[in-house]
C-alpha positions as CSV (number, residue, x, y, z in Angstrom):
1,X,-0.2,-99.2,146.5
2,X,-3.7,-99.5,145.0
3,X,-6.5,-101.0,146.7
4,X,-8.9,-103.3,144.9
5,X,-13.0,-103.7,146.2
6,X,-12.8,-107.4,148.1
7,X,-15.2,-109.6,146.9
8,X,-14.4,-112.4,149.7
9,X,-17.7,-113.4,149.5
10,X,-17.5,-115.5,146.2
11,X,-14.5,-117.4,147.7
12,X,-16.7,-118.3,150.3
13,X,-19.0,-119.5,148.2
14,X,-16.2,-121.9,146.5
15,X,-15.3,-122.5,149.6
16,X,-18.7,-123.7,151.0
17,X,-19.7,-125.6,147.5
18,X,-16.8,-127.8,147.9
19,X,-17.3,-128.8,151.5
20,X,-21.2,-129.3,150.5
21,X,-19.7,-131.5,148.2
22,X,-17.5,-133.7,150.1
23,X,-20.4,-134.0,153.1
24,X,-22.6,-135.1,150.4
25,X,-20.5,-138.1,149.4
26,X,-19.9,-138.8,152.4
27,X,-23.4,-139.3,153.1
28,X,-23.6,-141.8,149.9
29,X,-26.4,-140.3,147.7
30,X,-27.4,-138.3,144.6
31,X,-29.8,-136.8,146.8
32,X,-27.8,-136.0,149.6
33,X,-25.4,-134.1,146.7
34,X,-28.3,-132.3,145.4
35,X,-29.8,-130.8,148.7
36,X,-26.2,-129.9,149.2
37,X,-25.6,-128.1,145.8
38,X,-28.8,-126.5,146.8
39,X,-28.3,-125.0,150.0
40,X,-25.2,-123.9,148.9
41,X,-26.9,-121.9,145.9
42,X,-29.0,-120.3,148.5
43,X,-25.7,-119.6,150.7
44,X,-24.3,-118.1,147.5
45,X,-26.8,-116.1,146.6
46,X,-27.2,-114.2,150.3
47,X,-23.7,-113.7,149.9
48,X,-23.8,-112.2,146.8
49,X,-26.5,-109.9,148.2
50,X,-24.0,-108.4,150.6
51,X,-21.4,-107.6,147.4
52,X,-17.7,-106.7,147.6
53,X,-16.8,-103.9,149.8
54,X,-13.7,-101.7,149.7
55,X,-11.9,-102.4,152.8
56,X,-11.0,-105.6,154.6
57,X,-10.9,-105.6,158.1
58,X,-7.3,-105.2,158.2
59,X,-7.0,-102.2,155.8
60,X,-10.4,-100.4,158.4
61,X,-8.5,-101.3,161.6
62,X,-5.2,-99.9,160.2
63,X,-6.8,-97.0,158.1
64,X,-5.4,-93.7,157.4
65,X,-8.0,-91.8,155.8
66,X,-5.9,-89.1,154.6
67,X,-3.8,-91.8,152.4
68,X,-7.1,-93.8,151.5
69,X,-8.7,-90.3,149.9
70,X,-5.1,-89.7,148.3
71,X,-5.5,-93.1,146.9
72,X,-9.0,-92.8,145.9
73,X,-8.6,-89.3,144.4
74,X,-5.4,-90.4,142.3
75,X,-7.8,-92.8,141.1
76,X,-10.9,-90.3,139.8
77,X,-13.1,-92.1,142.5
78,X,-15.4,-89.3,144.1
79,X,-15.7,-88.2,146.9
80,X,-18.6,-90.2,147.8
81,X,-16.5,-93.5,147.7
82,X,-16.2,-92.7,151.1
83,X,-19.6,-94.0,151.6
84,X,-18.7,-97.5,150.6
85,X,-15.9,-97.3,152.9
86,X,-17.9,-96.7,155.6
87,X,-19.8,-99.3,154.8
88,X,-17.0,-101.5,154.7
89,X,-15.6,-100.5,157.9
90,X,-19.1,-100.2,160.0
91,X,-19.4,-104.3,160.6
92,X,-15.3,-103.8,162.5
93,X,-16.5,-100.8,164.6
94,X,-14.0,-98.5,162.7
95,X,-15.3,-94.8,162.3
96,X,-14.2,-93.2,159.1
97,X,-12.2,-89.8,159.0
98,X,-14.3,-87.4,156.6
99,X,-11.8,-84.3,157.2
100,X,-8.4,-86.3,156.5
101,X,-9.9,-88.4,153.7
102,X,-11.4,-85.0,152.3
103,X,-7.8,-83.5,152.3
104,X,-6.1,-86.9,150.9
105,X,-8.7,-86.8,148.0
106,X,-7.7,-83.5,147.3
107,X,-3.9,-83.9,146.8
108,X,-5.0,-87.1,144.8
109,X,-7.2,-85.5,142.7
110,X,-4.5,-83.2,141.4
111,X,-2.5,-86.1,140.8
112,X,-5.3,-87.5,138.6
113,X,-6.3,-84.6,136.8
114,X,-3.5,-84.4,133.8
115,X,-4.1,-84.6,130.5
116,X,-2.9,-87.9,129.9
117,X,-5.3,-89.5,132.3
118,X,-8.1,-87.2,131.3
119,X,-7.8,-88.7,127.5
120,X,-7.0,-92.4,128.4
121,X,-10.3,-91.8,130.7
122,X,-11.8,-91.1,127.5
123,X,-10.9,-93.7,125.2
124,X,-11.0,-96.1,127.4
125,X,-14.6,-95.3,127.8
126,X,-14.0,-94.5,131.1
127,X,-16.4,-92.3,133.7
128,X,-15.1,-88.9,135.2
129,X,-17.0,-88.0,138.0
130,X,-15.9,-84.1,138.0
131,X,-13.3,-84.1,140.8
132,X,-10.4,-81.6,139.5
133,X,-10.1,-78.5,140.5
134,X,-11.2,-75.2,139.2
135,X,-7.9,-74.4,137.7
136,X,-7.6,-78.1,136.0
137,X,-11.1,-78.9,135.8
138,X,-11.8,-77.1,131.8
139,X,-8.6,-78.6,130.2
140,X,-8.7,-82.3,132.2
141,X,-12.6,-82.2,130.7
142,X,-11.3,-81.3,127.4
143,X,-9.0,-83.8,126.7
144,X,-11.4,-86.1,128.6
145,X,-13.8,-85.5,125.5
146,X,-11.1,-85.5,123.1
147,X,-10.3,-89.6,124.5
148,X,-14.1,-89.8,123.8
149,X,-14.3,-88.3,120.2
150,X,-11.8,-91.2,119.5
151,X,-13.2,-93.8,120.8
152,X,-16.4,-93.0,118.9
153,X,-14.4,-93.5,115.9
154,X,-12.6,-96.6,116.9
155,X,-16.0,-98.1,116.9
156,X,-17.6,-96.3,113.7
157,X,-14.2,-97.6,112.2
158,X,-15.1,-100.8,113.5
159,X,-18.7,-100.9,112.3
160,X,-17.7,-100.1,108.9
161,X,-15.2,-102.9,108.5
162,X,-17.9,-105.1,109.6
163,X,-20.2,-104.0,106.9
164,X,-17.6,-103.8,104.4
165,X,-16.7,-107.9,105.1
166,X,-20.6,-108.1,104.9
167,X,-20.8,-106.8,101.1
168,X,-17.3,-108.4,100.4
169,X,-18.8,-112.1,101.8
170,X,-22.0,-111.3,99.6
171,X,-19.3,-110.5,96.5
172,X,-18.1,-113.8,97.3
173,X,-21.2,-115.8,97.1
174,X,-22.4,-113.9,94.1
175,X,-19.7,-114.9,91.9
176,X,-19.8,-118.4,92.8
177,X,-22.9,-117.9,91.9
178,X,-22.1,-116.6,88.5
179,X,-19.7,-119.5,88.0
180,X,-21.9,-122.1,88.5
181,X,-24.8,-120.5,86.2
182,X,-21.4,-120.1,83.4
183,X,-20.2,-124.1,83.8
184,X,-24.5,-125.0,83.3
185,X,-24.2,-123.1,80.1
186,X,-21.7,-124.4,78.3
187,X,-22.6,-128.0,79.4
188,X,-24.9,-130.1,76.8
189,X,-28.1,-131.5,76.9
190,X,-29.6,-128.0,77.4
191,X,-32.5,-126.6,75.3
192,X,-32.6,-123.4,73.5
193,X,-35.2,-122.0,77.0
194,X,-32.9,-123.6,79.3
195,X,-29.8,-121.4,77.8
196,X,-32.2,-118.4,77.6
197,X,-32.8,-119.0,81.6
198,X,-29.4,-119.1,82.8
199,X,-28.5,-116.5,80.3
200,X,-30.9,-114.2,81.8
201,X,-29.5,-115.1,85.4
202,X,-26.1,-114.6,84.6
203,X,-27.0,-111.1,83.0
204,X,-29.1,-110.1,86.8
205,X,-25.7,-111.5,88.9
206,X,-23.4,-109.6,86.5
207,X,-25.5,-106.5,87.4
208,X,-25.4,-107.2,91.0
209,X,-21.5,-107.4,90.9
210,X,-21.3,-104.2,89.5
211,X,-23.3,-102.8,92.8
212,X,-21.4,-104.7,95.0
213,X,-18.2,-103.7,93.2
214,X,-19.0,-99.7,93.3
215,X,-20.7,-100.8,97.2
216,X,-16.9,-102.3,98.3
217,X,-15.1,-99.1,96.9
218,X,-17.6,-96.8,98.7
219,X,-17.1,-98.6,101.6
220,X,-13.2,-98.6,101.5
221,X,-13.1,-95.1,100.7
222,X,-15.3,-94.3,104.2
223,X,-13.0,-96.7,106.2
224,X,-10.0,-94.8,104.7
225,X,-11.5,-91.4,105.6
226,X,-12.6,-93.0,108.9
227,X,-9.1,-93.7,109.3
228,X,-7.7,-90.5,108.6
229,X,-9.8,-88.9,110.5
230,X,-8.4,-90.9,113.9
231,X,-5.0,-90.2,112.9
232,X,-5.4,-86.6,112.8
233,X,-7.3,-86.8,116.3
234,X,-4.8,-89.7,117.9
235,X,-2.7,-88.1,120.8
236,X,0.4,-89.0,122.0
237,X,1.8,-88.2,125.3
């Protein structure tokens, strides 16, 4: 079963907000409310301090170390999680068991380090902290990277379809541009300068079309490469 870090300390907080709450009503007054709300930020904030820790006390008093660095390792936490967990454990008087958790993380570790993981690690954006084996470690880190390269192009992908809806959006206003210019022009009442102007203007956003035009097919032609690219990179497992 997987473990998550207990952050008990922000229920507390909720905890202790709403019964600052209810003894400031009862007391009758804004103020009353707001010395409450305060103190309970200052609460909040030492709690905070202390962070979430690993282990509750039940999971330290019943610990078995070699199934919490199985756990850990299957996980790609290092070894030095073991810190936290003593940490976490020291305010219950429990000791922590360096040897068994050593020999759990061990067995875990192998269980982590497969190429699946190693390239959803990687595309996920994931952190390995260079915990397989010798005999896994050069394959786990090369589909690791390979999860990475993807990613990377995800988010180029992604940045070019951002610009692309930047220069089709700037298409967009030019032309309404151009149509509003076109309706002036063929409406009355203008002088001979006045058709000269917007003939002028109409000849300059024409030009600009043309460059966004060529722009929108030069970017479409990058995203489809982009594209490409990731499919010919893509694993599946």
């Amino acid at each position: 079963m997987q473990r998550r870090a207990h952050c008990d300390n922000i229920q507390c907080c909720g905890d202790a907000y709403r019964h600052g709450v209810t003894r400031a009503k009862g007391k009758g007054g804004r103020m009353a409310m707001a010395w409450s709300s305060r103190t309970v930020a200052a609460l909040c904030f030492s709690f905070l301090l202390v962070g979430c820790t690993t282990l509750n006390k039940s999971e330290c008093l019943q610990a078995d170390w070699r199934t919490i660095g199985l756990e850990d390792g299957a996980q790609g936490h290092p070894l030095t999680r073991i810190g936290e967990h003593r940490k976490a454990c020291a305010q219950y008087g429990v000791r922590t068991d360096l040897p068994s958790y050593e020999a759990g993380h061990r067995e875990g570790a192998r269980l982590f380090c497969i190429p699946r993981t190693a390239y959803q690690l990687g595309l996920r954006g994931g952190t390995y902290h260079g915990i397989c084996p010798a005999e896994h470690e050069r394959d786990f880190v090369a589909y690791y990277q390979s999860g990475q390269e993807v990613r990377r192009l995800r988010l180029e992908l992604n940045q070019e379809r951002s610009v692309l809806g930047e220069i089709q959006a700037g298409h967009a206003a030019n032309e309404s541009v151009i149509a509003t210019r076109e309706s002036l022009l063929v409406g009355e009442g203008l002088t001979r300068r006045q058709r000269l102007v917007l003939l002028n203007e109409i000849k300059v956003l024409t030009e600009t079309r043309v460059a966004l035009e060529a722009a929108i097919s030069g970017q479409e032609a990058v995203i489809e490469q982009l594209a490409e690219t990731i499919a010919r990179r893509e694993l599946t497992f």
